[in-house]
C-alpha positions in Angstrom: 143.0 64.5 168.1 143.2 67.8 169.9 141.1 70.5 169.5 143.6 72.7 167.5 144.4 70.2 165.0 141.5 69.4 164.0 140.4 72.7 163.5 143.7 72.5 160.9 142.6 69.4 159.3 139.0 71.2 158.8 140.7 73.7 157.2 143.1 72.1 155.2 139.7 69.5 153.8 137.8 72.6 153.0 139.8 75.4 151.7 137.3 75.5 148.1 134.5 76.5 150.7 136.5 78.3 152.9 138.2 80.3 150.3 134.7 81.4 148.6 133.4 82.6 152.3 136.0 84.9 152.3 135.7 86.5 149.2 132.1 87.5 150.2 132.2 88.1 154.2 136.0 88.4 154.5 136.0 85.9 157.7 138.4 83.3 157.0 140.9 84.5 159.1 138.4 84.3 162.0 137.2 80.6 160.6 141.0 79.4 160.9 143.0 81.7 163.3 145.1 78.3 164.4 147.0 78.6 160.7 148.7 82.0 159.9 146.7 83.8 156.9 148.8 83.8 153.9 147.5 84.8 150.2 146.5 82.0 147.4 145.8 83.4 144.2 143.4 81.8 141.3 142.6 83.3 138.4 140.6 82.9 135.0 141.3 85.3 132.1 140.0 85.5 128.3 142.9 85.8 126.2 140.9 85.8 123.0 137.8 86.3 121.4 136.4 86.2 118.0 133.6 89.3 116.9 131.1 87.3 116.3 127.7 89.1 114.7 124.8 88.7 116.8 121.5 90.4 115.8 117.9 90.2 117.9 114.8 90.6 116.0 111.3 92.1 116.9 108.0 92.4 116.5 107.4 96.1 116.2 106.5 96.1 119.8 109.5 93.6 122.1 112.7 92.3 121.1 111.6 88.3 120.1 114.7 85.8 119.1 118.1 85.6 117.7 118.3 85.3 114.4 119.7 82.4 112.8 122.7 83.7 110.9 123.8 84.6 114.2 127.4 83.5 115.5 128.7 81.5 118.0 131.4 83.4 120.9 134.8 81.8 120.7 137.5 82.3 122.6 140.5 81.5 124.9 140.8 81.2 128.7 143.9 81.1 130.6 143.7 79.7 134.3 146.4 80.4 136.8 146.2 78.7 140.6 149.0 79.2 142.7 149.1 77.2 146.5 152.1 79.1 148.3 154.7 76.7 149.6 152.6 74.1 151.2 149.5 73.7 149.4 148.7 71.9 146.6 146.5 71.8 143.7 143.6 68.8 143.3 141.2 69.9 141.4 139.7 73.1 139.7 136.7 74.0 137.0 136.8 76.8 135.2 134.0 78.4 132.5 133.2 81.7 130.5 131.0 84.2 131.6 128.7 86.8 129.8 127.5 89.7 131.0 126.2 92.9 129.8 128.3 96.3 130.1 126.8 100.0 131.3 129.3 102.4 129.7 133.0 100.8 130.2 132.1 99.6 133.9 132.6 95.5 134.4 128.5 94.1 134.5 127.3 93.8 137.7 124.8 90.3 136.7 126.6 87.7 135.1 125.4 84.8 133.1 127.5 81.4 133.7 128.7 78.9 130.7 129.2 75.9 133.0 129.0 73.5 130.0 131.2 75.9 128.1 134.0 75.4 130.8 136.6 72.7 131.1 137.9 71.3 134.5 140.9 69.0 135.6 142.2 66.9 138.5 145.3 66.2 139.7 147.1 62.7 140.9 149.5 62.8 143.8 151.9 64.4 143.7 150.0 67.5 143.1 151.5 70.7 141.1 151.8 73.7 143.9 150.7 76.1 140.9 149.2 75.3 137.7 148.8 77.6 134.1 146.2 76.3 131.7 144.5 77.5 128.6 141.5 76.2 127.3 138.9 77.4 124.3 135.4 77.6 124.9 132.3 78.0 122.6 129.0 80.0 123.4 126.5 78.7 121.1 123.6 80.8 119.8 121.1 78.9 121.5 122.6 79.3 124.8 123.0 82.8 124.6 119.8 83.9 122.7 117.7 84.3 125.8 120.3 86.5 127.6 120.7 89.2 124.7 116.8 89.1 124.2 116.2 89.7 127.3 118.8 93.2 127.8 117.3 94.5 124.7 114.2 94.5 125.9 115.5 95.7 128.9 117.1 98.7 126.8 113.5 99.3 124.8 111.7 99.6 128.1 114.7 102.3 129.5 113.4 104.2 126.3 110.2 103.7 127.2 110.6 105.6 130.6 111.8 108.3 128.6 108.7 109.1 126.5 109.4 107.3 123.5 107.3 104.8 121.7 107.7 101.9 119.8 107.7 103.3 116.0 110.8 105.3 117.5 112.5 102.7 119.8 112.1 100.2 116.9 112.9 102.8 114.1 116.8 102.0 114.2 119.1 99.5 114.9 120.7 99.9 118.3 123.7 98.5 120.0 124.4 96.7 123.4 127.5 96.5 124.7 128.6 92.6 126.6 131.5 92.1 128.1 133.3 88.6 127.9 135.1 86.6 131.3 136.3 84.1 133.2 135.7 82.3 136.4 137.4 79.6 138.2 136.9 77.2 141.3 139.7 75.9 142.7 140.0 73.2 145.2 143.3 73.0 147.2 145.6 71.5 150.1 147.4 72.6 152.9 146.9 74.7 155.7 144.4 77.8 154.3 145.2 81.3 153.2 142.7 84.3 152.0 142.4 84.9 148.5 142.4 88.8 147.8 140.0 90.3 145.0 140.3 89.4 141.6 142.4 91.5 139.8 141.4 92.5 136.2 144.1 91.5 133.8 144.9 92.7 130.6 142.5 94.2 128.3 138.7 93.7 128.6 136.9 91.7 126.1 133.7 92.9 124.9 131.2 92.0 121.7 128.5 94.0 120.3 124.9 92.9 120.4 122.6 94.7 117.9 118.9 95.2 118.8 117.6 95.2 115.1 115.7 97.7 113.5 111.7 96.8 112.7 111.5 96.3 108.7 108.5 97.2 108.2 108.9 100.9 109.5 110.4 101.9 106.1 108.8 104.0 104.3 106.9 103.2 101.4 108.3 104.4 97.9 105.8 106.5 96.0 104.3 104.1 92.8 106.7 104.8 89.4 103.5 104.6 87.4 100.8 107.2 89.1 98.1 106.5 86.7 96.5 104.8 83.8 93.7 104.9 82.0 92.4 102.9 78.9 89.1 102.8 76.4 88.3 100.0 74.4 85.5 99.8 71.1 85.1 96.6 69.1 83.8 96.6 65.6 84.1 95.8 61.5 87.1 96.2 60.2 86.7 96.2 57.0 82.8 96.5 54.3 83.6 92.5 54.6 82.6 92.9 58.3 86.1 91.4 60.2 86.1 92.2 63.7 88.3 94.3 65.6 89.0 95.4 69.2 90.9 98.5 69.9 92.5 99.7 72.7 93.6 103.4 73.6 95.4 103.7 77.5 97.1 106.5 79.0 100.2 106.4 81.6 101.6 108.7 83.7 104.5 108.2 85.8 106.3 110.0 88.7 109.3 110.0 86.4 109.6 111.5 82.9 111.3 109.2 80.5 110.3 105.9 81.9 109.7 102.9 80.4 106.8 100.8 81.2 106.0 97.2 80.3 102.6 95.5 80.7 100.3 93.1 79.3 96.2 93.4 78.5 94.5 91.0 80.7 90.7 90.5 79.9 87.6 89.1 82.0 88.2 85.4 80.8 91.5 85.3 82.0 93.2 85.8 78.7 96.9 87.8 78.3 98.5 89.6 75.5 102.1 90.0 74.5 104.0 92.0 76.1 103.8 95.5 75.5 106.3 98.7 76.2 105.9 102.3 76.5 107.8 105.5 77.3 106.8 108.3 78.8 107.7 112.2 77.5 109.5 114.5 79.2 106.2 115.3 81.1 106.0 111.8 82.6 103.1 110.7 80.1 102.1 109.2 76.8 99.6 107.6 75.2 99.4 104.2 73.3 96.7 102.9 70.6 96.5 98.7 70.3 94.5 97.0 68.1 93.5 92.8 68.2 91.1 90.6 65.9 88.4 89.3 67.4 86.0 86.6 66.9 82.4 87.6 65.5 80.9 85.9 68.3 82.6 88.0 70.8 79.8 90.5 71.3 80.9 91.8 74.9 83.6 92.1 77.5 85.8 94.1 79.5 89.8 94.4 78.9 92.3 96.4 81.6 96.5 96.9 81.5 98.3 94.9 84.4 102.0 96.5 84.6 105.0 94.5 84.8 108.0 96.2 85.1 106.1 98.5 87.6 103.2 97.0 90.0 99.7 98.8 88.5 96.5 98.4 87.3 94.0 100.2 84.7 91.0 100.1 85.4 88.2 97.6 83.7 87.2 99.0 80.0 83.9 97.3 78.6 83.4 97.2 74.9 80.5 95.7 72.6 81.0 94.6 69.0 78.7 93.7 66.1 80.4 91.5 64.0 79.2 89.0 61.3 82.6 87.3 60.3 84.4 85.1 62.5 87.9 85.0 62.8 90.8 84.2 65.5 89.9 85.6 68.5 92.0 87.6 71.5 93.4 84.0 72.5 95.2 83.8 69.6 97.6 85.0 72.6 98.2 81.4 73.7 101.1 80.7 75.5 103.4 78.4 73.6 103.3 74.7 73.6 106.1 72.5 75.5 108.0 70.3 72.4 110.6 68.7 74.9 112.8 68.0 77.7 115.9 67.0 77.3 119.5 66.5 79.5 122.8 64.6 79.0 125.9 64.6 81.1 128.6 67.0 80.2 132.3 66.0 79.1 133.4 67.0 83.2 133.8 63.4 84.6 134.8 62.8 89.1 136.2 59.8 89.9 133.6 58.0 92.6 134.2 54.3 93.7 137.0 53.5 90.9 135.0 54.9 88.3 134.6 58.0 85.9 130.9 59.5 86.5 129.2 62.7 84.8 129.8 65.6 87.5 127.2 67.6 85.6 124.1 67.8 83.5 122.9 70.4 81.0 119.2 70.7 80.4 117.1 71.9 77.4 113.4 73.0 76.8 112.3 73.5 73.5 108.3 75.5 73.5 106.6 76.3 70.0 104.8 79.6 69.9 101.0 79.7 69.2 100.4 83.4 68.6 102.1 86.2 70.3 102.8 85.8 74.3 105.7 86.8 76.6 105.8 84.5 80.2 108.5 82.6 82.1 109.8 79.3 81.4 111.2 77.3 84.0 112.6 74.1 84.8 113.6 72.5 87.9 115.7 69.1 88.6 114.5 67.2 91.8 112.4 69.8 92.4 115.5 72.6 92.3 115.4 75.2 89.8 117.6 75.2 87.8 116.7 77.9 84.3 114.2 80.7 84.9 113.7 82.7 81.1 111.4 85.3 79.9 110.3 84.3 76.5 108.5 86.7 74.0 106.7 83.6 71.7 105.6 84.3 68.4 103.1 81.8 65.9 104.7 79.1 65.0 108.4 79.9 66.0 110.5 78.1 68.4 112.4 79.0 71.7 114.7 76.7 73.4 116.1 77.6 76.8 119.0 75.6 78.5 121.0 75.5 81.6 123.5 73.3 84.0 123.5 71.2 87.3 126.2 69.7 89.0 125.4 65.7 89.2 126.0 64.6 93.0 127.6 60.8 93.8 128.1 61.2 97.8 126.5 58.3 99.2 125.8 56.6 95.7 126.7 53.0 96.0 125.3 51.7 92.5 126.8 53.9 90.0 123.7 55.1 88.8 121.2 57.7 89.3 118.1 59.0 88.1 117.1 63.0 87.7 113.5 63.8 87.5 113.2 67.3 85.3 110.1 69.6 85.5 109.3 72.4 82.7 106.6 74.5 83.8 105.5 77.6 81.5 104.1 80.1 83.3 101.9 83.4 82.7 103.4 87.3 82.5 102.6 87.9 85.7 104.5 84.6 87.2 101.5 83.4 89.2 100.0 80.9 87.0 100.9 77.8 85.6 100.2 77.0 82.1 101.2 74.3 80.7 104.1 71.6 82.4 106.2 68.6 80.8 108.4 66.6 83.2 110.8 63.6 82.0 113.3 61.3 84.1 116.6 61.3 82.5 119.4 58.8 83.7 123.0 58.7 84.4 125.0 56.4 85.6 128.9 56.0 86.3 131.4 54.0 83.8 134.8 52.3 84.5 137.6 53.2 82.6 138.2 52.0 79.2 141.2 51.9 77.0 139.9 51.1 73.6 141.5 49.0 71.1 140.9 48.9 67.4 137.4 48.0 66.8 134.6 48.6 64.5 133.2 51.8 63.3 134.9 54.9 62.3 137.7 56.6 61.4 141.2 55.4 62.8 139.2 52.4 64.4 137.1 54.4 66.7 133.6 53.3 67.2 130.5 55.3 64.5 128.7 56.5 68.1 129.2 59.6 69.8 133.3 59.6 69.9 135.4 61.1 66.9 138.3 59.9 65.7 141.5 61.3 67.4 138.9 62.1 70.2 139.0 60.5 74.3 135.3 59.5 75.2 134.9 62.2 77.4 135.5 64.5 74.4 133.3 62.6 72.7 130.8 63.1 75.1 130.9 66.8 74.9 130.6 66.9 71.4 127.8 65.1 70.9 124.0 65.6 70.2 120.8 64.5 70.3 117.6 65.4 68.4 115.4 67.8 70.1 111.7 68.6 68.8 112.3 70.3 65.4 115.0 73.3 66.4 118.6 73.4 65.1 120.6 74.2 68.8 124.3 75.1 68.8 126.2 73.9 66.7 124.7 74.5 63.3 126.6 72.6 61.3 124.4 70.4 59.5 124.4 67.8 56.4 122.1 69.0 53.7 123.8 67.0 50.8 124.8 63.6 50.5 121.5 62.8 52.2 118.9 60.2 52.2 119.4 58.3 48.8 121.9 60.1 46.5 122.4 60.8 42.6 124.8 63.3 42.4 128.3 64.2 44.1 127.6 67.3 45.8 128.3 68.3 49.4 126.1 71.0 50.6 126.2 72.8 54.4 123.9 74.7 56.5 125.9 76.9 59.4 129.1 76.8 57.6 131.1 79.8 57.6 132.6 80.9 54.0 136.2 81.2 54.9 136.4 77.9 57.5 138.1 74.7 56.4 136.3 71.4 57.2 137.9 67.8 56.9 135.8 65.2 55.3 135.8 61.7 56.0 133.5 59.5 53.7 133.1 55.6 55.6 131.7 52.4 54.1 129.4 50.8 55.2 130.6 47.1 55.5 128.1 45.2 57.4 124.8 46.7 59.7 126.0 49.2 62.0 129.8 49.2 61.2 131.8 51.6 58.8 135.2 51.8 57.3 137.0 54.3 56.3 137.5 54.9 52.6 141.1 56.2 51.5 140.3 56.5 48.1 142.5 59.1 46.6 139.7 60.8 44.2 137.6 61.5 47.6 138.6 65.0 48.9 139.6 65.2 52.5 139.3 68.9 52.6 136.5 71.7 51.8 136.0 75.6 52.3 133.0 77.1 53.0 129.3 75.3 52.2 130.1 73.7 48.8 132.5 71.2 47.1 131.6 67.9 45.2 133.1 64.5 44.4 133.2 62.1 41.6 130.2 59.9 43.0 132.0 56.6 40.7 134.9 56.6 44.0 132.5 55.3 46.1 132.3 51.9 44.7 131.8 48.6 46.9 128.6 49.3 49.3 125.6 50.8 49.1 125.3 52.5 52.1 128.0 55.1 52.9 128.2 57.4 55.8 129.8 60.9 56.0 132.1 63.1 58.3 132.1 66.9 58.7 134.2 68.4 61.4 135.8 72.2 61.4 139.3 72.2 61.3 140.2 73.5 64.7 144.0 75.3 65.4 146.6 72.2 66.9 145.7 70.9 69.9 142.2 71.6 70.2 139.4 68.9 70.0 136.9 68.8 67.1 133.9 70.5 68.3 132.1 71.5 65.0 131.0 67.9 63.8 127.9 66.6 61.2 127.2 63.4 60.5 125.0 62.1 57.3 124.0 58.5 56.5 123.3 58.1 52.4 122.6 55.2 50.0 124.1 55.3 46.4 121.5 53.5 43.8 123.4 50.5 41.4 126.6 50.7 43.3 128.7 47.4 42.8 130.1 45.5 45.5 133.7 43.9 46.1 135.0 41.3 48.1 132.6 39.0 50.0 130.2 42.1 51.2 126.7 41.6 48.8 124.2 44.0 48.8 121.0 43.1 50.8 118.2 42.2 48.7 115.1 45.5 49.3 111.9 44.5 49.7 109.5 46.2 47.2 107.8 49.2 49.0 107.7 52.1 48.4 110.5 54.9 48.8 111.3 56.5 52.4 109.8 60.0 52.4 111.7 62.6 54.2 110.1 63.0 57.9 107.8 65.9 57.9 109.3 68.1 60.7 112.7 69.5 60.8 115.4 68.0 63.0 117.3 69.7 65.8 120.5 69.2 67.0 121.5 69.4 70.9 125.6 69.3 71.4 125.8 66.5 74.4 124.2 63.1 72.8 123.7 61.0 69.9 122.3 62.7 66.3 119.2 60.9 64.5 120.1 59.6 61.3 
């Protein structure tokens, strides 16, 4: 091969080298002089970009990390390669690039996004020119150390100017990066010289913001500015009860503010809550009083704010009392009664069958004295109620709340929630007291029901009403909870237990509602009937009506329906159920009464009963 052609074939093997040399030394015409110098032209332009929000943090004294919330750069890249006549297109690679702008000048160092990139090759025969547009993706991580690096490159420019950190990091400030292409190209044919890049359309640039340091804010000046308390402890009364009193002071920085806080003394014990309001010149003063115990002959008491972060300081007192009665921790917190959840009447369809999509959860606490805290109760460790309660001696509180039930991934239908109550002090720090309880729920395939057993229009006695779909049912359902009547109120007082008279009496019902009555048989252990007899109302108003006792002939045991009437179309949702035995009643047909053993009469259980709308009532 002669000397001249294969100084072309070099040239036409290594034009991707070739062409880069020229770009930087401008010598390709020298390299190939045998070949006349004609123009190629490659290019790589961002189309589009997203704004994505990127924000460094610090440290008070250097720009540290990205922070997580921190968004990827997405965009679009358009790559245009053009040979001439006789070259042709192999191969090329092209990638985004990143680099950060000083005023609205291109940057001068740029950081390549190889893996961002995309490349292609072509089979014979080769395109002379190629257009193709690809989208990229920066990724936080692979940018992080870049924009960390020019804000810290931007603190230490303010640095050179006098200023220190506490004003560099005082505000947020802004960097500005521009967004481009690059491309390598790799072509055939004899070689040409590839002029500058020329920019193309608009330039793409993002924001970068150098975050401000936190902790430079300045601190608020207290609400409450002072306060101030005395305490004394002595008789009461000639009889010699004991008695501590308190007398505080508050000032605040605002007149007419209300402030909440609780006495807190030596041993750890809290009071209720208490509330006061300043005058019109930002102060008041307050007088408490508590019993205490005779032998409670010393101590020290102080304030502990909690709408507004304060203390008092310590007050001592001494007392000389001979009687003893209740002391300051007659201020317990209240006692946890219960823990209770059942699946909701909203049913998703997982695996062919109907399963709960969420739970609702009740905790029922029993006051022991005067108190004021948080309950709170978590499911798998989530939390899902947080209440303030203000207990009082002997009364009940109940809190309640929701959950979505989760089947993703559940292959067995079933699942088992573990619930956590935890009572906890005024000042949320300290646990008092904590029930937990597993509840579980599991998934059911759909039914159509027939007529079977139970109540009214051949509905099963359980949970579901007549007229009523299961999931209704479910909804309006209960269960027994502790002692405390929960929404709804409706309950049976009369027929109950074992009955004399004819009377139908209500708790919760409203004077002008209507409620339909449904009185069932009982025919054999466990399963009702309905009884049509035409001298038992079907209809009452208000809390009262009665029946003639005689119509319910044939069984002992007799069980009875209250529901509200509700408008056309709308489920029962009001609903009380009672369970009653009529003494001497006669029975028809092949049913006999069971013979009772002799012992001695049921007495009524000593606590109330409460009623939770989701599951089952006790009878």
């Amino acid at each position: 091969m002669s000397g001249d052609l294969l100084s072309a074939a070099r040239c036409r093997q290594n034009r991707s080298y070739f062409a880069k040399a020229a770009v930087f030394a401008g010598a390709l015409g020298a390299v190939c002089t045998a070949w006349p110098a004609l123009a190629d032209t490659e290019s790589a332009d961002v189309v589009s970009t997203n704004v994505p929000t990127i924000i460094v943090e610090n440290n008070g004294s250097e720009y540290t990390h990205v922070t997580n919330s921190s968004q990827s750069i997405i965009g679009e890249i358009q790559v245009k390669i053009d040979a001439e006549v006789t070259g042709r297109v192999k191969s090329f690679e092209a990638w985004p690039m990143l680099g950060p702008l000083k005023g609205t000048n291109l940057a001068k160092s740029w950081e390549h996004f190889k893996d961002s990139g995309y490349s292609k090759s072509y089979s014979v025969p080769r395109p002379k020119s190629v257009t193709e547009s690809f989208n990229f993706e920066i990724k936080r991580q692979e940018y992080a150390d870049l924009v960390v690096a020019v804000c810290n490159i931007h603190a230490d420019k303010l640095r050179s100017q006098g200023k220190k950190n506490s004003e560099i990091f005082s505000k947020n400030r802004t960097v500005a990066f521009a967004v481009e292409g690059t491309v390598d190209a790799e072509l055939t044919g004899p070689e040409r010289v590839n002029p500058p890049p020329v920019a193309i359309g608009p330039l793409y640039t993002l924001s970068v913001t150098c975050k401000r340091d936190d902790a430079l804010d300045p601190v608020a000046a207290p609400q409450v500015e002072g306060a101030y308390m005395q305490a004394k402890a002595g008789p009461k009364d000639l009889r010699g009860t004991c008695e501590l009193e308190l007398n505080g002071s508050v000032i605040t920085r605002d007149p007419n503010t209300e402030v909440r806080f609780v006495y807190v003394d030596d041993k750890g014990n809290v009071s209720d809550l208490k509330t006061v309001t300043t005058s019109g010149e930002a102060n008041t003063t307050f007088k408490h009083k508590f019993p205490i115990s005779a032998k409670h002959k010393s101590g020290k008491i102080r304030m502990v704010g909690q709408s507004h972060p304060f203390f008092s300081n310590w007050a001592t007192f001494e007392s000389d009392c001979s009687e003893q009665v209740d002391d300051i921790k007659t201020v317990l917190p209240p006692k946890a009664v219960s823990v209770e959840a059942y699946a909701t009447a909203d049913n998703v369809v997982h695996d062919g069958r109907n399963c709960p999509a969420k739970a609702k959860v009740w905790g029922v606490l029993k006051g022991r004295g005067e108190a004021s805290g948080f309950v709170i109760i978590r499911a798998d460790g989530k939390l899902k109620v947080q209440e303030q309660f203000q207990a009082k001696d002997g009364k009940d509180i109940v809190v309640q709340g929701e959950h979505a039930l989760s089947w993703e991934g559940n292959q067995t239908g079933k699942q088992s929630v573990d619930y956590r109550m935890d009572i906890v002090d005024a000042g949320g720090a300290k646990i008092l007291e904590t029930m937990e309880k597993s509840v579980n729920f599991e998934c059911r395939k759909p039914q159509v029901t027939g007529a079977v057993q139970g109540g009214p229009g051949g509905l099963t006695t359980g949970n579901q009403q007549w007229g009523q779909s299961p999931q209704a049912a479910q909804q309006n359902a209960q269960v027994a909870v502790g002692d405390l009547a929960i929404h709804p109120n409706l309950a049976i007082l009369a027929p109950k237990g074992r009955t004399r008279r004819g009377q139908i009496r209500l708790s919760g019902a409203k004077p002008g509602d209507t409620y339909v009555l449904t009185f069932m048989r009982g025919v054999a252990p466990n399963q009702y009937q309905e009884e049509k007899s035409p001298q038992l109302p079907r209809r009452m108003t208000g809390s009262q009506a009665s029946f003639p006792l005689a119509a319910l002939a044939g069984s002992r045991r007799w069980l009875l329906y209250v529901c509200r009437k509700e408008p056309a179309g709308q489920p029962n949702r009001f609903c009380a159920k009672s369970k009653f035995e009529i003494g001497g009643a006669k029975t028809t047909g092949t049913q006999q009464p069971q013979p009772q053993p002799q012992t001695k009469p049921q007495q009524p259980p000593s606590t109330k009963v409460f009623i939770i709308p989701g599951v089952d009532n006790p009878n």
